[in-house]
C-alpha positions in Angstrom: 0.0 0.0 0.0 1.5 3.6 -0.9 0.4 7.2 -0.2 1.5 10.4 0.0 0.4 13.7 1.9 1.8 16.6 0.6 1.2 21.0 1.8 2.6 24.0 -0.2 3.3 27.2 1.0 5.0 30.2 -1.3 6.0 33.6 0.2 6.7 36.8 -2.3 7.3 40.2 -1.5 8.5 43.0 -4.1 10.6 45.8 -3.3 11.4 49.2 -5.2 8.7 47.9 -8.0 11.8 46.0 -9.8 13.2 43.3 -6.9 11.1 40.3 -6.3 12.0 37.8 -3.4 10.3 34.2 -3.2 10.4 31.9 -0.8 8.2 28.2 -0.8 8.3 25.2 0.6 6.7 21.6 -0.2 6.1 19.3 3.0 5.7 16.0 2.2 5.0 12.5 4.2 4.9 9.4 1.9 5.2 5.8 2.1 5.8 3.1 -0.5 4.9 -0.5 0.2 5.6 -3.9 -1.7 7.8 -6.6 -1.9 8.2 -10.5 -3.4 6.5 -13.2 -1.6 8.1 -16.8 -3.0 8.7 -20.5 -2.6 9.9 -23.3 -4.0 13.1 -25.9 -4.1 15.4 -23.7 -6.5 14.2 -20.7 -4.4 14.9 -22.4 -1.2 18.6 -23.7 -2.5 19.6 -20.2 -3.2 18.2 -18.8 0.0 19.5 -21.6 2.2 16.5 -23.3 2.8 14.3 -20.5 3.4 11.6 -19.1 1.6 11.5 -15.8 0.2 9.8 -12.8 1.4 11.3 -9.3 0.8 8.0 -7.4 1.5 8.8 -3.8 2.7 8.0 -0.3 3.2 10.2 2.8 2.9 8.4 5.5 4.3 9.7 9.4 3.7 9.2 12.7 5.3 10.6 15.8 4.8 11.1 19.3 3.7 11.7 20.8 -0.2 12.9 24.7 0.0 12.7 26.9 -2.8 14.4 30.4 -3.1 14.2 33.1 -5.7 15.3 36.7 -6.8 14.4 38.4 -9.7 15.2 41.6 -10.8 13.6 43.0 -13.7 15.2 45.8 -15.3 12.3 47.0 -17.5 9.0 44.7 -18.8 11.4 43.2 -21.2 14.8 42.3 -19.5 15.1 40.6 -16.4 18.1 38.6 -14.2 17.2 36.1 -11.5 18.5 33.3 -9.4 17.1 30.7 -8.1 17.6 28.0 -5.3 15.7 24.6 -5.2 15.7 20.9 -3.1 13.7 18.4 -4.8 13.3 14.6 -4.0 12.2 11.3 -5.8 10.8 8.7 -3.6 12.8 5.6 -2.9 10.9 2.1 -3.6 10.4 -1.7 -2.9 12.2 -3.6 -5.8 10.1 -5.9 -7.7 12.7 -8.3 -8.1 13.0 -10.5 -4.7 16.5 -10.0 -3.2 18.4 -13.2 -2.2 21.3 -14.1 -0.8 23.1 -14.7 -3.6 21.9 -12.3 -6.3 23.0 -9.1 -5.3 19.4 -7.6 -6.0 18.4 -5.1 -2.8 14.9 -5.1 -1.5 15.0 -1.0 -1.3 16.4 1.6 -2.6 16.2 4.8 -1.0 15.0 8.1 -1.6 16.9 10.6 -3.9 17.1 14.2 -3.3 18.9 17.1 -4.9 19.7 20.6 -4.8 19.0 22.8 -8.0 21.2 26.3 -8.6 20.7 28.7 -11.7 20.6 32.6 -12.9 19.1 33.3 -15.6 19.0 36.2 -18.0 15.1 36.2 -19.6 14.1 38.4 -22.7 11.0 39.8 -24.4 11.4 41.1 -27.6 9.1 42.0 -30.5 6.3 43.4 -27.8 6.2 39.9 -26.7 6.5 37.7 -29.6 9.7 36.5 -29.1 11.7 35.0 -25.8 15.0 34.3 -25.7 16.3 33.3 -22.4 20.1 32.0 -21.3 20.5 30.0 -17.6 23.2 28.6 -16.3 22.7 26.0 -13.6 24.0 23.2 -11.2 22.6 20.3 -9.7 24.0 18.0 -7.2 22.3 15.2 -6.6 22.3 12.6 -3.7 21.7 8.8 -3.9 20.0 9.2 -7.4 17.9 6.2 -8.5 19.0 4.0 -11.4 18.1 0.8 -13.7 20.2 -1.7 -13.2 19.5 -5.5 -14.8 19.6 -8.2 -12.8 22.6 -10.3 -12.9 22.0 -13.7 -15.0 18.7 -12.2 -16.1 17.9 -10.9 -19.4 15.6 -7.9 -19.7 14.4 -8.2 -16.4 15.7 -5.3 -14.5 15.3 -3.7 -10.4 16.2 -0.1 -9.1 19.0 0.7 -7.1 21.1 4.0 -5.9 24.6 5.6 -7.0 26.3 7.3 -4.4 26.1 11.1 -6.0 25.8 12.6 -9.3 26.2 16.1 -10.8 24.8 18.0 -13.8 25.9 21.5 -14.7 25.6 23.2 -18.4 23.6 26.1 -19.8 
């Protein structure tokens, strides 16, 4: 059984007509349920002599910060950065996990941090955008395919320690 409860809450405030500050935040509380339930005489000899039952939950709770600035230098040109943690849930692996196939029965959350400014344009009253941002993202235990070992096309999730995008 899975479900998630999740509340919003975003904060502006403009100064001198031109700065504007934002601040949100996303509370969440989830949990993610499931699992492999097997038996059987190959099962038992690769799980010395046990049945199989990898049911579990992962259950999450947290907070996701955002931050922003813009400035905008008239109705057309405007510079802002922006600050932002975001998440993606960890799981129960369909896959059972023995003791000998190297398949594990979670995988955790993911979670990351987002950094960019950004230069935004309006040109042709309004017809045309053109907008440049840089940005960063670092990301922690991010959530990958992986095929299970001896298996084809069957494949499970699992986590890689940290991962890091940047470009423009």
């Amino acid at each position: 059984k899975s479900w998630e409860h999740a509340a919003f809450l975003n904060l502006s405030y403009t100064l001198w007509h031109k700065l504007e500050l934002e601040a949100g935040s996303r509370f969440y509380e989830a949990s993610v349920g499931g699992g492999y339930i097997a038996s059987g005489l190959l099962l038992m000899a690769e799980n010395n002599g046990s049945d199989l039952d990898t049911e579990a939950v992962v259950k999450e709770k947290g907070i996701c910060p955002k931050f922003s600035a813009t400035w905008r230098f008239n109705r057309d040109i405007s510079l802002y950065a922006a600050a932002a943690k975001g998440f993606q849930f960890g799981g129960v692996n369909d896959l059972p996990s023995t003791a000998t196939n190297g398949i594990p029965a979670t995988y955790k959350s993911a979670s990351l941090w987002n950094y960019e400014v950004g230069l935004r344009t309006n040109w042709l009253h309004n017809t045309l955008h053109a907008d440049v941002t840089p940005y960063y993202i670092r990301w922690k235990n991010p959530v990958i395919s992986q095929i299970a070992p001896g298996v084809v096309g069957i494949g499970y999730s699992d986590n890689v320690g940290a991962a890091v995008s940047r470009g423009v």
